[in-house]
C-alpha positions in Angstrom: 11.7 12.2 24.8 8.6 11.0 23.2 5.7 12.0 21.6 2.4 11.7 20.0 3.2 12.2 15.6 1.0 12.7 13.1 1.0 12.8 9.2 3.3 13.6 7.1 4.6 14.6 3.5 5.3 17.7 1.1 2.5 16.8 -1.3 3.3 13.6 -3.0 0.2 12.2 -5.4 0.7 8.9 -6.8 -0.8 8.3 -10.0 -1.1 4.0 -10.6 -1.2 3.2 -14.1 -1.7 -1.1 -15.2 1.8 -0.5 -16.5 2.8 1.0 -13.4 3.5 4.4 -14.6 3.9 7.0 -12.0 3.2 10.8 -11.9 3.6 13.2 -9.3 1.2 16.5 -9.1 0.5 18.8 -7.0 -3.4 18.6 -6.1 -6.4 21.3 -6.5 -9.1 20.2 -4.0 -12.3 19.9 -5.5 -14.8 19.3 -3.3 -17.0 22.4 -4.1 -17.3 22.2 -8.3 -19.1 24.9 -10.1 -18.1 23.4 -13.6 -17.9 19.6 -15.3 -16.8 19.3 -19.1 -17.2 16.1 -21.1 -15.0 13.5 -21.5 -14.0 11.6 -24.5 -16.5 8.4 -23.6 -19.0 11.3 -23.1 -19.1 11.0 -19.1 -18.9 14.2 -16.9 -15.7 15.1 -15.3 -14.6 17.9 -12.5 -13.0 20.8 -13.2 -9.0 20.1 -12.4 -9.7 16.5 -12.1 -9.2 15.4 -16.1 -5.4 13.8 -14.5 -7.8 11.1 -12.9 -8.8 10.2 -16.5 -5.6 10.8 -18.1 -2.9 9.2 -16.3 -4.6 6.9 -13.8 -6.5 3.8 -14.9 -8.0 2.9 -11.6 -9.4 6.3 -11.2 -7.9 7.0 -7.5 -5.6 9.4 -6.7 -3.5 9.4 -3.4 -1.9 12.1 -1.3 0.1 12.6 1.9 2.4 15.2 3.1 3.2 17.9 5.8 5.8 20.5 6.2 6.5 20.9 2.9 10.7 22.2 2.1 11.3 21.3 -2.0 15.0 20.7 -1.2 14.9 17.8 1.5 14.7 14.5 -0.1 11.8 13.4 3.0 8.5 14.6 4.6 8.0 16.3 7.9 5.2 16.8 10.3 2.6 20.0 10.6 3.4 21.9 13.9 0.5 20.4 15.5 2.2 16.8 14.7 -0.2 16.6 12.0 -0.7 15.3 8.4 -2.7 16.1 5.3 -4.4 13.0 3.9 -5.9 13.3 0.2 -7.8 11.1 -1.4 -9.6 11.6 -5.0 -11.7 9.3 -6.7 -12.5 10.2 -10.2 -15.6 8.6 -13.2 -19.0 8.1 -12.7 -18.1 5.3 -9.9 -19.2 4.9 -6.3 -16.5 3.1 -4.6 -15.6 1.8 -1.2 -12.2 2.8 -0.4 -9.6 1.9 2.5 -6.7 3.9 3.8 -3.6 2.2 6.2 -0.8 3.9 7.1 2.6 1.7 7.9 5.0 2.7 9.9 8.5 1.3 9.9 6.3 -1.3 8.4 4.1 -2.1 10.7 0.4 -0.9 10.7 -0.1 1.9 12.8 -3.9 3.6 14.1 -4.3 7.1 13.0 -6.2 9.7 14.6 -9.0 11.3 12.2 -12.2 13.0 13.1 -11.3 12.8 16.4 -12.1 9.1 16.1 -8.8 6.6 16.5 -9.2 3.7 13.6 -7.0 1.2 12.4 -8.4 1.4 8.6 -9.8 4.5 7.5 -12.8 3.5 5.5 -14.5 5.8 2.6 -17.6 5.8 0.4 -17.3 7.7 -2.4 -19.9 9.1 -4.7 -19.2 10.3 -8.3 -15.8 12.6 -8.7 -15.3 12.4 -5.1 -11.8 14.6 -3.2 -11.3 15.4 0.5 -8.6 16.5 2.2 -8.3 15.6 6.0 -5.6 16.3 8.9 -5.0 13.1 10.5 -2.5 12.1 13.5 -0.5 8.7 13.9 -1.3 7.0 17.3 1.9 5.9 17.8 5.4 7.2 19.9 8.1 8.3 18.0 11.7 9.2 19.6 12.6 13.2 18.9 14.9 13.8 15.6 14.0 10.3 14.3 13.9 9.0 11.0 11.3 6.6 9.7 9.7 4.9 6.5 6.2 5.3 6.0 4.0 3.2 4.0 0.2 4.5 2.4 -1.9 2.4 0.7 -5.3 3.0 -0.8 -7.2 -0.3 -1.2 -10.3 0.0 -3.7 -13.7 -2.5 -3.5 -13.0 -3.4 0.0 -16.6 -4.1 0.1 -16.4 -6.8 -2.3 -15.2 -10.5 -2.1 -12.8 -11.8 -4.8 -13.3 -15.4 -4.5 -17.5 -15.1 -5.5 -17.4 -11.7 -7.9 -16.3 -13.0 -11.6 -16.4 -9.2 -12.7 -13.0 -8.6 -9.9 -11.4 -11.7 -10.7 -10.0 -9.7 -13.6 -8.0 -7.4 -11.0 -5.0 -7.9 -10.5 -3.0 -5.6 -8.5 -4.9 -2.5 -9.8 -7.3 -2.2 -6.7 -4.5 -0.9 -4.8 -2.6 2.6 -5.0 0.7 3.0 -2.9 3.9 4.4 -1.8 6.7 4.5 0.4 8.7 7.6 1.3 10.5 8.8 4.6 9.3 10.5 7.5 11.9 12.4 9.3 10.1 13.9 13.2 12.5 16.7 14.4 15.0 18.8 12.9 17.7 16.5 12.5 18.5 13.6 10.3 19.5 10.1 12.1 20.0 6.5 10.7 17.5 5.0 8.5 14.9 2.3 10.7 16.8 -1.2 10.4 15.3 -4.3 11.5 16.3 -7.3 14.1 14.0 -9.8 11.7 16.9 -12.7 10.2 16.4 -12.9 6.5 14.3 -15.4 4.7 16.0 -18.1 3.4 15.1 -19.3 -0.6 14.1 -22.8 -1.8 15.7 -21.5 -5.0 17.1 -18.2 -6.8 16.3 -18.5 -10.5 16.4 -16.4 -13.7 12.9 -15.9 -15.6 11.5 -12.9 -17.0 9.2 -12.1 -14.1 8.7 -9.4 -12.6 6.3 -8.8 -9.2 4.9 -10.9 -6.2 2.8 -14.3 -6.5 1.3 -15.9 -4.1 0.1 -19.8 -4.4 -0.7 -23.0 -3.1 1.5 -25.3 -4.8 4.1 -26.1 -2.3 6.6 -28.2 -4.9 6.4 -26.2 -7.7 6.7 -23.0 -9.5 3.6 -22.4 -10.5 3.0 -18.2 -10.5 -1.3 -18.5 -11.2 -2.8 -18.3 -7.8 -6.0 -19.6 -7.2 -8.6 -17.0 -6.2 -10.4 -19.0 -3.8 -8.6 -20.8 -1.2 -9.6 -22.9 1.8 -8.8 -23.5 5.6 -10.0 -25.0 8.6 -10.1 -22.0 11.1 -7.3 -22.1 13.1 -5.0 -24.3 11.2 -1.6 -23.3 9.9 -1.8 -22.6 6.2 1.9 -22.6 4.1 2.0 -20.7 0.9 4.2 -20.5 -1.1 5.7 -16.5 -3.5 7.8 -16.0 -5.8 8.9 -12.2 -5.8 11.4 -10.3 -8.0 12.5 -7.0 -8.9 14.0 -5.0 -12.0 15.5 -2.6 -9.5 19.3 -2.8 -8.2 17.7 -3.3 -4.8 18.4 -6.2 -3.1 16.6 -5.8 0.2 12.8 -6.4 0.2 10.0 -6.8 2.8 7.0 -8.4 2.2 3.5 -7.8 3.8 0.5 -9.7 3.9 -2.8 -8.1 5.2 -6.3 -10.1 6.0 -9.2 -7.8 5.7 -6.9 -4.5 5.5 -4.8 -5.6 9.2 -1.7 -6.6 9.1 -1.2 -10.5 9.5 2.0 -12.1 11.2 3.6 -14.3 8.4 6.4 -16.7 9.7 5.7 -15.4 13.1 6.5 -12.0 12.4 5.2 -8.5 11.3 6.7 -9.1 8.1 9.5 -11.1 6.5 12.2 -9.7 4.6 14.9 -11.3 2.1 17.7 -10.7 -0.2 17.4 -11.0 -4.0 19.4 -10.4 -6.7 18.6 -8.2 -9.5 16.2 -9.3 -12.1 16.2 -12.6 -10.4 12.9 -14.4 -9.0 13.0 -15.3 -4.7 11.0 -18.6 -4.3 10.1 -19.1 -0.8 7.3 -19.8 1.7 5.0 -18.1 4.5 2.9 -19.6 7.0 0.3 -18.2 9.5 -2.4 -19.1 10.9 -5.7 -18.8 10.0 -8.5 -17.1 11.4 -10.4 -19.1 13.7 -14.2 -17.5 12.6 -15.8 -19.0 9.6 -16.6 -16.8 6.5 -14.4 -15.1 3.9 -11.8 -13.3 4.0 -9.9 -11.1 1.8 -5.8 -11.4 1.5 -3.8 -8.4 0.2 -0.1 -8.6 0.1 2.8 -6.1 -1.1 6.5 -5.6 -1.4 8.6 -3.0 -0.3 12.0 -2.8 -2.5 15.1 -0.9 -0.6 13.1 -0.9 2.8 16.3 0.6 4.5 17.5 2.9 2.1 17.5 6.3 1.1 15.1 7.2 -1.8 15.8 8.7 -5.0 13.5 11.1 -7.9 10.6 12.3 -5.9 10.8 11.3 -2.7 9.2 8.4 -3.1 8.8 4.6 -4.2 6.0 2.1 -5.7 5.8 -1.3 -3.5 4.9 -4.1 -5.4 1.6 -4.9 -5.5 0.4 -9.0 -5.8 -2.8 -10.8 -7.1 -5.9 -10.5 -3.9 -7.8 -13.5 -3.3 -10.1 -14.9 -1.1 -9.5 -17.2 1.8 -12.8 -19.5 2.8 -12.4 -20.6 6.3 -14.9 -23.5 6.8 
């Protein structure tokens, strides 16, 4: 039997360091604030919100969890088939945030405000926190088990390819994570996938460690440009290089065009073997937006896609260098 699902996790707040250092809290909401203290570069700061300062250097702070049981290795839904959604965004920084939600790695519409929306769009003002209920619209089979991915994008209302200032960013304008969903009281097999697995122009050793995109089709050249350009319409071939220090060998890759989820290869996503601390060199293609204008591309890897997760419930995708597609 089917139903409608929603949301998700015992509370699980991912804290994105450039060096990709990860902590796990559990969160104070602070949307009423009575008090602020001083920071160390003299700026005002929340009460309970000095972690946003401390531990995060992109200032955004990311929750997501439901029926919360400390022993169970996964997160469960509300009894209303609900979630709680958390989002924090910390400095003396207005920012225009994004929220999608994956599921079995495929983008999925969630229900929130009574309003049905593919991306979840936020402004934030200074020291900014809400939490919000929301509801997948999607079907999921009874006692099922499923991965879910989150991602918070940050300056979705700014274009990589013309702002010199975020052409410095690398893969710190999103925060992410992965972690399973189990809907029902009973624990079945792990999502699997019917995709056939990618197959490399090469496996080589390097120290390298992450996901590049670029245009060079012959080479291994890992600096992407920022600005690339298309006829809308046209097939565009890129070429990635993706590796990871993890024992994992699995890993999907997704590519997303103004926050939706864009077919690569003809499919959802692509997904290929690698070995450990080894690089993947191989190629996408998909074709580009008809419309003229610019268009932002995000991308991001999922190590161990099928497999069960270990410490914390959860795990960090891979994030990859944004850039700007110009279809003319």
């Amino acid at each position: 039997m089917k139903r409608k699902v929603i949301g998700m996790l015992c509370i699980v707040f991912i804290l994105l360091m450039c060096s990709n250092v990860v902590k796990t809290h559990k969160l104070t909401q602070c949307n009423e604030v009575n008090s602020t203290e001083k920071n160390e570069d003299n700026t005002q700061i929340m009460e309970n919100m000095d972690y946003l300062y401390n531990w995060n250097t992109n200032g955004c702070y990311l929750g997501l969890y439901g029926s919360e049981k400390e022993e169970e290795d996964f997160i469960r839904f509300n009894e209303d088939g609900s979630l709680y959604l958390v989002v924090e965004s910390g400095g003396n920084i207005n920012r225009e945030l994004g929220v999608q939600i994956f599921l079995d790695y495929e983008q999925i519409p969630i229900i929130i405000d009574d309003n049905i929306v593919d991306v979840y769009y936020i402004t934030t003002d200074q020291n900014f926190s809400e939490t919000k209920k929301i509801w997948f619209n999607a079907e999921l089979e009874d006692n099922s088990i499923h991965k879910v991915t989150i991602v918070l994008a940050n300056y979705t209302d700014k274009n990589i390819g013309s702002n010199e200032d975020m052409r410095r960013t690398l893969s710190g304008d999103m925060t992410m994570f992965d972690t399973i969903l189990v809907n029902g009281n009973e624990v079945g097999s792990m999502c699997k996938t019917d995709y056939e697995y990618e197959i490399p122009i090469k496996i080589y050793e390097e120290q390298f460690e992450g996901l590049v995109f670029t245009q060079d089709i012959t080479g291994k050249r890992k600096v992407i440009d920022r600005n690339i350009y298309a006829k809308g319409g046209e097939n565009l071939e890129l070429q990635y290089h993706i590796a990871s220090s993890s024992d994992v060998n699995d890993i999907i890759i997704i590519i997303t065009i103004d926050m939706k989820q864009y077919d690569i290869n003809s499919q959802k996503y692509i997904i290929c073997t690698n070995e450990s601390s080894k690089v993947f060199w191989g190629k996408v293609n998909f074709k580009v937006p008809e419309e003229k204008g610019s268009y932002e591309i995000r991308a991001f890897a999922v190590p161990n896609p099928f497999g069960k997760i270990e410490n914390n419930k959860i795990q960090i995708p891979i994030g990859t260098f944004r850039f700007t597609l110009n279809v003319e």
